[in-house]
C-alpha positions as CSV (number, residue, x, y, z in Angstrom):
1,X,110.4,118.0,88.3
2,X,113.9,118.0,89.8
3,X,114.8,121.7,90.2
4,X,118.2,121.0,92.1
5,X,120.4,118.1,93.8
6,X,122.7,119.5,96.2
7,X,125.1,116.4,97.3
8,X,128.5,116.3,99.9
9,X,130.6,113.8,100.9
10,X,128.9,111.2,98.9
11,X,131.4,108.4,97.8
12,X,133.5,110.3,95.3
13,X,132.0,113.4,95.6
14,X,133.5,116.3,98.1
15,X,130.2,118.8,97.2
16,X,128.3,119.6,94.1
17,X,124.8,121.1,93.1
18,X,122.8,120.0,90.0
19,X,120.0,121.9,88.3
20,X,118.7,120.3,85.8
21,X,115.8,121.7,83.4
22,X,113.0,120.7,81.9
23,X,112.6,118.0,79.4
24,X,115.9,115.6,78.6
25,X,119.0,116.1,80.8
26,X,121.8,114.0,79.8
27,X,125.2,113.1,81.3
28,X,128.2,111.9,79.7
29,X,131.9,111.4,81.1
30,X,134.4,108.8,81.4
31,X,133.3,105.3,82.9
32,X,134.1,106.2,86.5
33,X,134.2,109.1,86.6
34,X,130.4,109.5,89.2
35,X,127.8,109.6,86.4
36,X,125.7,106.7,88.6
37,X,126.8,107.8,91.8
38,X,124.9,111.1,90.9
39,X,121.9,108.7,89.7
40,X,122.6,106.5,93.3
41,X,122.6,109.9,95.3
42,X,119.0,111.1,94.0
43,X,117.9,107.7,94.6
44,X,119.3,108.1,98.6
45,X,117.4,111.4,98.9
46,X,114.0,109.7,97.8
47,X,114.3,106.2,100.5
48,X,116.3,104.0,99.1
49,X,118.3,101.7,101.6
50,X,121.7,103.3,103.1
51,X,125.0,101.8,102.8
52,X,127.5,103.7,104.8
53,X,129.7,102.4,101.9
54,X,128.7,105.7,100.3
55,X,130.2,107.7,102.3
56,X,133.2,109.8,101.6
57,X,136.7,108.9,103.0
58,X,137.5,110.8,105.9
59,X,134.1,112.5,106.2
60,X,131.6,112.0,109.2
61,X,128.6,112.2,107.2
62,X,127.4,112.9,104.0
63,X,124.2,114.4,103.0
64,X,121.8,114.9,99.9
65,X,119.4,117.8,99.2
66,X,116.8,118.0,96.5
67,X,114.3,120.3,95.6
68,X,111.4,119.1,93.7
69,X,108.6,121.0,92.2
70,X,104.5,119.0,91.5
71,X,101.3,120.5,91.1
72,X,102.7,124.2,91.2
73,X,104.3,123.4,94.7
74,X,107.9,123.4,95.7
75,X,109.1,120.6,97.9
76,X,112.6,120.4,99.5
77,X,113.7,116.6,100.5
78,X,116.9,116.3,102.6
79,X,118.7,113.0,104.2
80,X,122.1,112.6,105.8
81,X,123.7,109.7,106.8
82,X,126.3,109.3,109.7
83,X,129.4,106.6,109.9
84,X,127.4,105.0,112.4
85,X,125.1,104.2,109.7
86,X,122.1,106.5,111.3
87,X,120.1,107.8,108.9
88,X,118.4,111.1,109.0
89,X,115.6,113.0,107.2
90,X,113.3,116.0,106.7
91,X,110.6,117.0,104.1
92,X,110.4,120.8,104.5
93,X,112.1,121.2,107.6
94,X,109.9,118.7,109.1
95,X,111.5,115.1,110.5
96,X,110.8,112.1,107.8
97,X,111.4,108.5,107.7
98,X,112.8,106.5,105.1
99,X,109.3,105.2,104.2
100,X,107.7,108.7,103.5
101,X,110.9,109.6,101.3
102,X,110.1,106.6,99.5
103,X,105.9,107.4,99.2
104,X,107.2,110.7,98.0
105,X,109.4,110.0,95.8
106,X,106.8,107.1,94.1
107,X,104.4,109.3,92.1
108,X,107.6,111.6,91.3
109,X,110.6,109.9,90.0
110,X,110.6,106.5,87.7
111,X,114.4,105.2,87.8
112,X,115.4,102.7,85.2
113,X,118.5,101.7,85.2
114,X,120.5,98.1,84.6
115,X,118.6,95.0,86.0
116,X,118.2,95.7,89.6
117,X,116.3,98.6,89.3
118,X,113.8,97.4,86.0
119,X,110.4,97.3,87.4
120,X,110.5,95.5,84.0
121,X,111.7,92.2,86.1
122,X,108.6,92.5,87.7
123,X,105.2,90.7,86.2
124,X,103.0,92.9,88.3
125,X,104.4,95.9,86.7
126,X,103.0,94.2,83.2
127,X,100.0,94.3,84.5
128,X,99.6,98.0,85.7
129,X,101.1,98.6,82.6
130,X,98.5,97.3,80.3
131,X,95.8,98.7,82.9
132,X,97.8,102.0,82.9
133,X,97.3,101.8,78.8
134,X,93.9,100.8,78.3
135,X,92.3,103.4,81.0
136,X,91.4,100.5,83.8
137,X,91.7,102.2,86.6
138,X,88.5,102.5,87.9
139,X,87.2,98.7,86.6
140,X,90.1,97.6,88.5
141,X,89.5,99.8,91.7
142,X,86.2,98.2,91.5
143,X,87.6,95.0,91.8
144,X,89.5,95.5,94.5
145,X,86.7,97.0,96.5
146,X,84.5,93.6,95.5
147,X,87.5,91.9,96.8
148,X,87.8,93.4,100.3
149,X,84.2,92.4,100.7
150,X,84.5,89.3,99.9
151,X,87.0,88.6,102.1
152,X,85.3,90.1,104.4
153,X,82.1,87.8,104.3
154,X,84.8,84.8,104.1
155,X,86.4,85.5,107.2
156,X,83.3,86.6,109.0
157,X,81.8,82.8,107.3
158,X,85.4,81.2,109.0
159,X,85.0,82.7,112.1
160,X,81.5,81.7,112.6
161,X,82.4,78.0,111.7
162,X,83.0,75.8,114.9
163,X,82.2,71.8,115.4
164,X,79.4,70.6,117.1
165,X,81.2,69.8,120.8
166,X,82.5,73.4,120.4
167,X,79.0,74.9,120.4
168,X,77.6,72.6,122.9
169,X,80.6,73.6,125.5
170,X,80.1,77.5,124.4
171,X,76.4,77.3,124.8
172,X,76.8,75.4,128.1
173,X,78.8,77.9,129.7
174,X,77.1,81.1,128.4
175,X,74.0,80.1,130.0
176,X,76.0,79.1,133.0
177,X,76.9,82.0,133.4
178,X,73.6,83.8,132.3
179,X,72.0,81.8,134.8
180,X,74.5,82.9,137.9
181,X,73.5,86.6,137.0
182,X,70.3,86.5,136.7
183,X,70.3,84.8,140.0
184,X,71.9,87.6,141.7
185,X,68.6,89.9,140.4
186,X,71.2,92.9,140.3
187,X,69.5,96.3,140.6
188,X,71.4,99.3,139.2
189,X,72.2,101.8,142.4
190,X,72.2,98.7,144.7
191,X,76.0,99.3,145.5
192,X,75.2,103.0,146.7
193,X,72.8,102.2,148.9
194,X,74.8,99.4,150.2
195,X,78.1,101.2,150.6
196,X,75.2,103.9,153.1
197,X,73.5,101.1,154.8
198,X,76.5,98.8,156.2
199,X,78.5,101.6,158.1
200,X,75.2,102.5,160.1
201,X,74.4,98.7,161.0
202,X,78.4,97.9,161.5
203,X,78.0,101.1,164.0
204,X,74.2,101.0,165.1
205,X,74.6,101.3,168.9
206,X,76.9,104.8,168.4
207,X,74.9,105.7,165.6
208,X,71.6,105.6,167.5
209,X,73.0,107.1,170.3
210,X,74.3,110.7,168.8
211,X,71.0,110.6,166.7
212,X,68.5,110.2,169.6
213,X,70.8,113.1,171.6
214,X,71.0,115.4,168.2
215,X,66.8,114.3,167.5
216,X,66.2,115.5,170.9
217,X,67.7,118.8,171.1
218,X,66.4,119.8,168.1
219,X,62.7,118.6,167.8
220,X,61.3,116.2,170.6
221,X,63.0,117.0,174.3
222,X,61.6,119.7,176.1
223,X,62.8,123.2,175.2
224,X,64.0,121.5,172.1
225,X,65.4,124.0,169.4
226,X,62.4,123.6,167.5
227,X,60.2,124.2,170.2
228,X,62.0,127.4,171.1
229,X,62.0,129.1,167.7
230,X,58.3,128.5,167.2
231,X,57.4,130.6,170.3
232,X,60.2,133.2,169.1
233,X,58.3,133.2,165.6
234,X,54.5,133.4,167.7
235,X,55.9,136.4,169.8
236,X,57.3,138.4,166.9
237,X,54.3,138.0,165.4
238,X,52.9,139.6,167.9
239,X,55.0,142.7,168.0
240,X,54.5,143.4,164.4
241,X,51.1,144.8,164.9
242,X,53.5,147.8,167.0
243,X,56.5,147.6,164.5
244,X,56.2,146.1,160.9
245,X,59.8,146.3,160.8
246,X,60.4,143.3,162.3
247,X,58.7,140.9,159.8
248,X,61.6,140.4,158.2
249,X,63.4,138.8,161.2
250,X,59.3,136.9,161.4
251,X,60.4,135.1,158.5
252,X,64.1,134.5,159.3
253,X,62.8,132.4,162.3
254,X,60.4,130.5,160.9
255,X,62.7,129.5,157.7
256,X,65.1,128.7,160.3
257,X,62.3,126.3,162.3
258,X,61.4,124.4,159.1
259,X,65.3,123.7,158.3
260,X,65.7,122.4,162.3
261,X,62.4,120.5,161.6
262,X,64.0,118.7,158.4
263,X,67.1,118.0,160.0
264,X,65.1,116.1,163.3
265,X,63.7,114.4,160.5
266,X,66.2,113.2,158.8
267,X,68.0,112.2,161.8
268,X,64.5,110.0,162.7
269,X,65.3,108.3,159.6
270,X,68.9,107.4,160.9
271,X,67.6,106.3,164.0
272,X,65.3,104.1,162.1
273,X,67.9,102.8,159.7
274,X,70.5,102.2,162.7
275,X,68.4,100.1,164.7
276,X,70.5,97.0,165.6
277,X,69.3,94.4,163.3
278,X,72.2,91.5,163.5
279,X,70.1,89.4,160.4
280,X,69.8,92.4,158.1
281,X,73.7,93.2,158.4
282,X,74.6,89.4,158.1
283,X,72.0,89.5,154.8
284,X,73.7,93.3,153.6
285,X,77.3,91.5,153.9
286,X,76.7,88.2,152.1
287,X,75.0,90.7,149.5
288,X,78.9,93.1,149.5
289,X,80.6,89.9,149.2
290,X,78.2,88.4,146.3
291,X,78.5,91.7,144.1
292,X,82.5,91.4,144.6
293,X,82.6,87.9,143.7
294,X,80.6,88.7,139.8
295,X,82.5,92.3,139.4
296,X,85.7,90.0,139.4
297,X,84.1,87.7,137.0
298,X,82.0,89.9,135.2
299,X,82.7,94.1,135.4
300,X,83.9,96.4,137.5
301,X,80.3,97.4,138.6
302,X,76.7,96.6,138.4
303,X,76.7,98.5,135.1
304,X,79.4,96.4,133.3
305,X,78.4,93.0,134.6
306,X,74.7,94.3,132.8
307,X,76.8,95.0,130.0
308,X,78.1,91.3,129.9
309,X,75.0,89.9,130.4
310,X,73.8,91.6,127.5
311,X,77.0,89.8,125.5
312,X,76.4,86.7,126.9
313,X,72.9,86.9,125.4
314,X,73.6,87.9,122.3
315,X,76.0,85.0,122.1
316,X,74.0,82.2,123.2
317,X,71.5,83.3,120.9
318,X,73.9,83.7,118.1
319,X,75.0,79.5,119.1
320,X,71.7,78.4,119.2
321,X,70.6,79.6,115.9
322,X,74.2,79.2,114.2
323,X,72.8,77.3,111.6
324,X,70.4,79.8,110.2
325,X,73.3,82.5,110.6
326,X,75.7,79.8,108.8
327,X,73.6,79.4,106.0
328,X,72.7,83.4,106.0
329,X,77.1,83.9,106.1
330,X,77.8,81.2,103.3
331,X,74.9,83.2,101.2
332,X,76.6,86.2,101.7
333,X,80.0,85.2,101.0
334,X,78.7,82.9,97.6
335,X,77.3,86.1,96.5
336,X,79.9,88.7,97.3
337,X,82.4,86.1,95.1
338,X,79.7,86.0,92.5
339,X,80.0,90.0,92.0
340,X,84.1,89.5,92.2
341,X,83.9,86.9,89.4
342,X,81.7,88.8,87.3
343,X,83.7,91.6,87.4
344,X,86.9,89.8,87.0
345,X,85.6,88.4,84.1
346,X,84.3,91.8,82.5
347,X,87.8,93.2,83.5
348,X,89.7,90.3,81.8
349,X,87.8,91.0,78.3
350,X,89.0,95.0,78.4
351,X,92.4,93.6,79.3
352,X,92.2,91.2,76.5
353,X,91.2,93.3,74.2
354,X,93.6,96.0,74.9
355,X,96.6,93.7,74.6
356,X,96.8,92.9,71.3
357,X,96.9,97.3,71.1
358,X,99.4,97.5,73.1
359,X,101.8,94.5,71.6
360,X,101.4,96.1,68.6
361,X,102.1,99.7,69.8
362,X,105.3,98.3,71.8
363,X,106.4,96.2,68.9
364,X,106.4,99.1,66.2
365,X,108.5,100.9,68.8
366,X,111.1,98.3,69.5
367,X,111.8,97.9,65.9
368,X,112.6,101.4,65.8
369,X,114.3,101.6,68.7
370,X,116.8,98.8,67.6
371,X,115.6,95.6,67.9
372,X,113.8,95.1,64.0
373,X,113.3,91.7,64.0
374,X,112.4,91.2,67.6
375,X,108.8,89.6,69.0
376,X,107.0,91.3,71.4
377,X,103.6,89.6,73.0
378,X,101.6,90.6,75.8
379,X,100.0,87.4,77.8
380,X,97.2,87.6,79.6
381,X,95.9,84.4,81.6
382,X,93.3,83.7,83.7
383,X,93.5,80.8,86.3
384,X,90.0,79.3,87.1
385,X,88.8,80.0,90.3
386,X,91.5,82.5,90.6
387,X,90.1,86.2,92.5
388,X,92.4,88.5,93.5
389,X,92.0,91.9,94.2
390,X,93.6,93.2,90.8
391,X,91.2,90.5,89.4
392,X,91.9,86.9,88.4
393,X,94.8,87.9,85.4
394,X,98.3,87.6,85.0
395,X,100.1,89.5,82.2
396,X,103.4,89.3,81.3
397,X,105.4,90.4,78.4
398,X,107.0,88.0,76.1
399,X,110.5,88.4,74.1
400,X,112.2,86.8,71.0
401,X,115.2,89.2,70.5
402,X,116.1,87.4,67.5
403,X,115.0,85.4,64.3
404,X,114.6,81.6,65.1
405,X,114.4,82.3,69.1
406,X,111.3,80.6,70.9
407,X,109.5,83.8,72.8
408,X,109.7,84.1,76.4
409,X,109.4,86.0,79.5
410,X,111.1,89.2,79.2
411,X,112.3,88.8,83.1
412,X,114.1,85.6,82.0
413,X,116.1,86.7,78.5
414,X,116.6,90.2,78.0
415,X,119.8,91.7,78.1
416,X,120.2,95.3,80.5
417,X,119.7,97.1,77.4
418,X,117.1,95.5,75.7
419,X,115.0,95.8,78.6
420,X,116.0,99.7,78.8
421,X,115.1,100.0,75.4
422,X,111.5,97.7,76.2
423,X,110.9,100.4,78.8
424,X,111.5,103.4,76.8
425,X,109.4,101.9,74.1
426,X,106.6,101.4,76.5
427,X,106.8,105.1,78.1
428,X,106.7,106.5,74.7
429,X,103.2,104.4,74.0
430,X,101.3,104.9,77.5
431,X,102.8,108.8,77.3
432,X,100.8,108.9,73.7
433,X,98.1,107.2,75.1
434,X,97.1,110.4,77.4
435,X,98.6,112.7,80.1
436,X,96.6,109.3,82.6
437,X,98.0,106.6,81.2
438,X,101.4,107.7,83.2
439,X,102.0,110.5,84.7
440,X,105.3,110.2,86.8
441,X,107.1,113.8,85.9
442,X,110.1,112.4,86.5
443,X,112.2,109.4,84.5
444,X,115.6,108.4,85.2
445,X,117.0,106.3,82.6
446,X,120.8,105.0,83.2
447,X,123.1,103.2,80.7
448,X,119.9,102.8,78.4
449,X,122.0,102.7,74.9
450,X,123.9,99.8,76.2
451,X,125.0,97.8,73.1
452,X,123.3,100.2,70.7
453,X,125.0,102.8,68.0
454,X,124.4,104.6,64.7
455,X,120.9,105.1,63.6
456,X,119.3,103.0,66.2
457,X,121.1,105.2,68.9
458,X,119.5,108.4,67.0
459,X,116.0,106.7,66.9
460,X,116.4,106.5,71.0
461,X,117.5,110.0,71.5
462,X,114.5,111.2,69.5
463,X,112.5,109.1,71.7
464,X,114.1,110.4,74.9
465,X,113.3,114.1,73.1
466,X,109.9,113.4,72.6
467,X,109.1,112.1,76.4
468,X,110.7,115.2,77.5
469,X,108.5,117.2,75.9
470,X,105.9,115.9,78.7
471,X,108.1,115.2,81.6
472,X,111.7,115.9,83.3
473,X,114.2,113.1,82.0
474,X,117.5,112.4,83.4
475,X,119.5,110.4,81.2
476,X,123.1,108.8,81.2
477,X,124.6,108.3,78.2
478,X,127.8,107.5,76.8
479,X,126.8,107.6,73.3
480,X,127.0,111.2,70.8
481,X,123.8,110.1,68.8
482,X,122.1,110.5,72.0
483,X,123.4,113.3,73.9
484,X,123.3,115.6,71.4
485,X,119.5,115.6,71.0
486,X,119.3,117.2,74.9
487,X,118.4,120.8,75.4
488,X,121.0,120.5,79.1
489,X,123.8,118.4,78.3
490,X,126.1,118.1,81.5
491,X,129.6,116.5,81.9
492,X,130.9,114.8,84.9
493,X,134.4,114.1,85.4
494,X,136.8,113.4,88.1
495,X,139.7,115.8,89.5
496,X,142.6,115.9,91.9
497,X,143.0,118.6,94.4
498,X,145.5,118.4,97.4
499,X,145.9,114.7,97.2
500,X,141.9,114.3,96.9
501,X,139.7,112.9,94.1
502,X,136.3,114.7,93.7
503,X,133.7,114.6,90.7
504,X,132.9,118.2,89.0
505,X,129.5,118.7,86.7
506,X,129.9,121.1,84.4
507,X,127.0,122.4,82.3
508,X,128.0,122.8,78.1
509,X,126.9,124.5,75.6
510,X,128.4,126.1,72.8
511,X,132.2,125.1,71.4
512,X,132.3,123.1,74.8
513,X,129.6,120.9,74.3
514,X,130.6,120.7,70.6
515,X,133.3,119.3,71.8
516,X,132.4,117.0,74.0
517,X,130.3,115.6,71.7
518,X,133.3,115.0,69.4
519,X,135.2,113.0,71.9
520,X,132.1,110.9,72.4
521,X,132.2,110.2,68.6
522,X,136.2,109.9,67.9
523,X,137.2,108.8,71.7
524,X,138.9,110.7,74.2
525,X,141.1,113.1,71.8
526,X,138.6,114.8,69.3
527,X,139.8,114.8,65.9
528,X,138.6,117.8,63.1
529,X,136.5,114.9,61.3
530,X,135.0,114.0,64.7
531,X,133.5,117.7,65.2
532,X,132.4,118.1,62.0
533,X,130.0,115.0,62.4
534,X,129.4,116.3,65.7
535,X,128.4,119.7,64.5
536,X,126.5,117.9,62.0
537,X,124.6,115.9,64.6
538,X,123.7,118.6,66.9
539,X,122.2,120.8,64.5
540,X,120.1,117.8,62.6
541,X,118.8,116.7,66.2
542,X,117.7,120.9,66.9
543,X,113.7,120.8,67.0
C-alpha cells in the first residue's frame, strides 16, 4: 500500500505530504482545485512519461517521494525532474530508471481513470482478465512455454532451408577449404619448434662457431673443464681414505662434472642443428610463410585453424546430408505445433467455459452499479490456424448500455464512466474470486461516478468499501453518496499566499467532514437540510 506521497513544485502544488490508510481513501474539492494533479503526481513517481509542463512556475525542479509498503517490506521511490527536462530517480537511495519505476510500480498500483488510462481500451487486458478469473495461469504459462519451442524448431527449420545452387556453392567451398588444410598436415607444436630452428639456420656459421669454442672448453679440447674436474674428483677420492671430511666437496665436484657434461651436450646438439643447410632453411621458410598465409585465413594459431577445420567438417557434413536433417527439422517443428494446438485448444474450452461465469458475474454487478438494463458479453474467438503464445483466443467484452442498442466492443462505445463503472464491476468479481485472481494492493480510481447519482452512486461507494476491505483504494470523487462511505476522507483545495496559488490536503473527520459532505450534497454553501442528509448518510454508510 501507499504509506505516504511527499510532492513539491508540482504544477499547482508549492509542497504537500499525503498519508493515506488502509482500505478506501477518497478526495473531494472544487473542479481545479489539484485532485488529478495529486493522481498525475503518484503516477510520475511510479514511470510515467515526464512533461516539464508539470513543473511549478518559477521553480527549477520539482520532485515526488512515495513510500510504499508489499510483502511486510517498506519501499521508498523518489523522482525529480529539472527544467531541462532531465529526469532523475532512486529506489532506496539507489539510482533508477524510468523503466524500473514503471516494473515497480506494475504489480503495486492499478490506475483507472478517464479513457487514456482504461486498460479497459485494451482487448488484451480482456483476456488476462478472464484468465485472471478462471485460475489459468499456469495452462496459459504452459502455452507460452510450447510456443517458444515451437518457434524455436521453426526458425531452426528456416534457417536450415537454402536452394539447391546455395548448397552446392557452400559445399564447394567448405571442402575447398578442408582440402587446403589438410594439405598443410599441420602438427600441433610445429610453430615452436620453428620459431627455435630458423634463428640457428639464419645464423649457422656464428652459431657453430661459439658452440664448437664453448663444446671445446668444456668437454672435448685438451684440459677441457670436464677433463679437469674428473681428475679433481679421482684425487679427492684419494685423500678421503686420510680425511673423510672432504667427501662432501667429492660430491660437489662430481655433481659439478655431470652438469658441464650436460651442457657439452647440449651444445653438440646446437652444433648439429646449426649446421649450414641452405635447402632445410629455404624448406623451414616456405613452411613460416605457409602457416601465416592459413592463420590469416583460418586462426590465429595451429590450434584455431584445428578448430575451423573441425567447423568446416561439421558443416559439410551437415550440407551433404541436409535432406535427412530437413526432414528430421520439419518433424520437429510439425510436432512442437501439434503440442501448441492441443494445448490451445484445451485452453480455449476452460476459457470458454468460464466466460459465460464471468458475463454473468459482471453483468449482475453493472446492473447494480447503474447501468440495469445494460448487456454485458464476453467473446471468445478462435482463428484457425491461429498459435500465439497466450494461445490461439481473442476475448473481448461486449456492451449495449441501453434497451434497443446492437452490442459492441466496449473499447468502441462506452462512455468514461461506464467504463469506470465496467472496471469496478470487474475488480469486485475477480477480488471475490480469490486473493489470485488479482492481487494488485493498490487501485486508483479517478472521476469513476461520472454521470452517476442517488442510489446508484451509493451502490458504487459500497462497492469501493468492499474492495478496500482487501486492498488500498484511492478514489476521486465529487459525489456525497460516495465519499461518505470512506474510512480517510481528504479535501483538496486551492489557496493564495503572497501572490502564489498552492493546493492544501486536509484530512476530515468529525463536524469538518460532516460538512464537507453537506456541500457535496447542497453545493458550495451547506444548507441545515443538506447536513442533516449528510449526517444521515454517513452514519447509514458506517460498517
Amino acid at each position: 500500500m501507499l504509506r505516504s506521497l511527499r510532492v513539491r513544485d508540482f504544477a499547482i502544488i508549492s509542497e504537500l505530504s499525503l498519508e493515506p490508510g488502509p482500505g478506501l481513501n477518497v478526495f473531494t474539492g472544487e473542479t481545479g482545485a489539484g485532485k488529478s494533479i495529486l493522481i498525475e503526481a503518484l503516477g510520475f513517481v511510479l514511470g510515467a512519461r515526464a512533461s516539464t509542463s508539470w513543473l511549478r512556475a518559477g521553480a527549477s525542479r520539482l520532485s515526488v517521494e512515495g513510500v510504499f509498503e508489499a510483502r511486510g517490506r517498506s519501499t521508498t521511490v523518489r523522482r525529480e525532474l529539472d527544467a531541462a527536462g532531465k529526469s532523475r530517480a532512486a529506489i532506496d537511495g539507489k539510482p533508477a530508471s524510468a523503466a524500473a519505476l514503471a516494473a515497480f510500480g506494475e504489480g503495486l498500483v492499478d490506475f483507472h481513470g478517464q479513457h487514456e488510462h482504461q486498460s479497459l481500451l485494451k482487448p488484451a487486458a480482456h483476456l488476462d482478465a478472464l484468465d485472471s478469473f478462471a485460475g489459468l495461469g499456469e495452462k496459459r504459462a504452459e502455452v507460452g512455454a510450447l510456443h517458444r519451442g515451437w518457434s524455436a524448431a521453426a526458425a531452426g527449420l528456416e534457417s536450415a532451408k537454402m536452394s539447391d545452387d546455395e548448397r552446392r556453392r557452400r559445399g564447394e567451398f567448405a571442402r575447398f577449404q578442408l582440402g587446403e588444410i589438410d594439405a598443410a598436415k599441420l602438427k600441433p607444436g610445429e610453430e615452436e619448434e620453428l620459431e627455435a630452428d630458423l634463428p640457428l639456420l639464419k645464423n649457422a656459421d656464428r652459431v657453430r662457431s661459439l658452440a664448437d669454442g664453448a663444446y671445446g672448453l668444456l668437454y672435448a679440447g685438451d684440459g677441457s673443464a670436464s677433463e679437469a674436474l674428473q681428475k679433481a674428483v679421482r684425487a679427492i677420492e684419494e685423500l678421503c681414505r686420510f680425511d673423510e671430511s672432504l667427501r662432501q666437496g667429492r660430491d660437489e665436484l662430481e655433481a659439478a662434472r655431470i652438469s658441464v657434461d650436460e651442457a657439452a651436450r647440449r651444445l653438440g646438439e646446437l652444433r648439429r642443428r646449426a649446421g649450414a643447410d641452405p635447402a632445410r632453411l629455404d624448406a623451414l621458410l616456405g613452411r613460416q610463410e605457409q602457416l601465416s598465409r592459413l592463420k590469416k585465413k583460418y586462426g590465429s594459431d595451429i590450434a584455431g585453424i584445428l578448430a575451423k577445420r573441425a567447423e568446416l567438417a561439421a558443416e559439410l557434413d551437415l550440407l551433404e546430408n541436409s535432406e535427412k536433417r530437413l526432414e528430421d527439422l520439419e518433424d520437429a517443428a510439425e510436432a512442437a505445433r501439434g503440442r501448441l494446438a492441443a494445448a490451445c485448444g484445451r485452453l480455449h474450452k476452460l476459457r470458454a467455459a468460464a466466460a459465460g461465469k464471468l458475463e454473468a458475474a459482471l453483468t449482475k454487478e453493472i446492473k447494480v452499479l447503474g447501468m440495469p438494463h445494460a448487456r454485458l458479453s464476453v467473446s471468445v474467438e478462435t482463428e484457425a490456424g491461429r498459435l500465439g503464445p497466450t494461445g490461439g483466443d481473442e476475448v473481448e467484452f461486449l456492451l449495449a448500455p441501453n434497451p434497443g442498442e446492437p452490442i459492441r466492443p466496449l473499447r468502441s462505445i462506452a462512455s468514461g464512466g461506464e467504463l469506470s463503472r465496467v472496471m469496478l464491476a470487474l475488480k469486485t468479481v475477480l477480488a471475490a474470486a480469490g486473493e489470485g485472481a488479482d492481487r494488485i494492493p493498490v487501485m486508483v480510481f479517478d472521476e469513476i461516478d461520472a454521470g452517476i447519482g442517488g442510489a446508484v452512486a451509493r451502490c458504487v461507494g459500497s462497492r469501493l468499501a468492499a474492495l478496500g476491505r482487501s486492498r488500498q483504494i484511492l478514489c476521486v470523487t465529487h459525489l456525497a453518496q460516495v465519499a461518505c462511505f470512506a474510512p480517510r476522507h481528504f479535501h483538496v483545495s486551492k489557496e493564495a499566499a503572497g501572490g502564489r496559488t498552492s493546493v492544501r490536503v486536509e484530512s476530515l473527520d468529525g463536524a469538518r467532514r460532516l460538512e464537507t459532505v453537506a456541500q457535496l450534497l447542497g453545493g458550495l454553501a451547506a444548507t441545515e437540510a443538506s447536513r442533516k442528509h449528510a449526517a444521515e448518510l454517513l452514519e447509514s454508510s458506517t460498517p
